[in-house]
N, C-alpha and C positions, 0 to 999 in steps of 0.2 A: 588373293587372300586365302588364306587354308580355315579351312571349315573342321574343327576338332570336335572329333567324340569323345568322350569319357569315357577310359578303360577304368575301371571301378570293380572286376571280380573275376576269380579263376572261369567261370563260364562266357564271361566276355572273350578272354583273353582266347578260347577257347575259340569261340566265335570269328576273331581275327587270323587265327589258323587258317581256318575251312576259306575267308575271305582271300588269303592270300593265294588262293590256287586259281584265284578268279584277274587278281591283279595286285600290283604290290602294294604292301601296306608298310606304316611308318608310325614308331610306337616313339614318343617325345617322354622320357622318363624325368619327369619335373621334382625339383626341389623347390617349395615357397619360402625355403629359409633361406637359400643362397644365390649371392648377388649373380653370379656366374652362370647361374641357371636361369633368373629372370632377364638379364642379357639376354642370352643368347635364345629365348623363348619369345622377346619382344623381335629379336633380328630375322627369325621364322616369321611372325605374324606379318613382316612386311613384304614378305613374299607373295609376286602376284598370281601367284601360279601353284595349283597343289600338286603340278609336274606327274599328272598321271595316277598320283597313289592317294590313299584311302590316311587317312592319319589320325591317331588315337595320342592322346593325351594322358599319361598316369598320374597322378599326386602322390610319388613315393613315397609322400609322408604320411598320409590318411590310408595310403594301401599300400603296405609296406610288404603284406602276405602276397599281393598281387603280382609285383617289383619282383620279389623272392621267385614266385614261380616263373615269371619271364624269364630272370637267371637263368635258373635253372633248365627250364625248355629247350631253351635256347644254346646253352652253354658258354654265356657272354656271363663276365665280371663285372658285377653292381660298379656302375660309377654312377656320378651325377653332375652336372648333368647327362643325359645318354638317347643316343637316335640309334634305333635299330630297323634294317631296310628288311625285309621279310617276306619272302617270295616262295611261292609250292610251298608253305609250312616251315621253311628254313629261315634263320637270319642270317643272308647272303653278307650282309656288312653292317655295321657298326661305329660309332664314334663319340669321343666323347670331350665335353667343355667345351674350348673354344674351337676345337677342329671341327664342329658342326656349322655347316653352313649351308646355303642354297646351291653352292657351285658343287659343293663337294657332293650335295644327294642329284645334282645332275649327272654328276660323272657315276655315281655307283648306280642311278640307273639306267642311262647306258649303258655301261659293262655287262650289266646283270641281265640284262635283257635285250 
């Protein structure tokens, strides 16, 4: 079961930086208004396993400035729904809608590490 924290502010997000030099972390960029996003956020929760990484939860709608800054930090294009894999301060990989899934954050964090 993945144990989610709430990313809610530019010095969280901040926080999850510094966090990823320790292990990887994994940023769930939610949408509560689309079907697509509560799919695939119900198909994460049934994951037994938080496969090693730290995982942060956004409500890109309540924190939409928050959302913007990941973008941009990162250099990844707002989609939603959106997983970004995050390792040394980098976002090694990324995916978004329906290509998020448990197999596929298995595989990128093997590669990645």
């Amino acid at each position: 079961m993945i144990n989610w924290t709430e990313l809610s502010s530019e010095d969280d997000l901040q926080k999850v930086i510094q966090e990823s030099h320790s292990h990887p972390v994994c940023i769930f960029k939610h949408s509560t208004r689309c079907g697509i996003s509560a799919m695939v956020l119900h198909r994460l929760e049934q994951t037994e396993s938080e496969m090693g990484a730290k995982w942060y939860l956004l409500d890109l709608l309540a924190f939409r400035d928050v959302s913007d800054a990941v973008s941009s930090r990162f250099g990844v294009e707002h989609q939603s729904p959106q997983l970004l894999l995050v390792s040394e301060g980098d976002c090694v990989s990324a995916a978004s809608h329906t290509m998020i899934s448990a197999n596929w954050l298995a595989d990128q964090l093997t590669a990645n590490h």
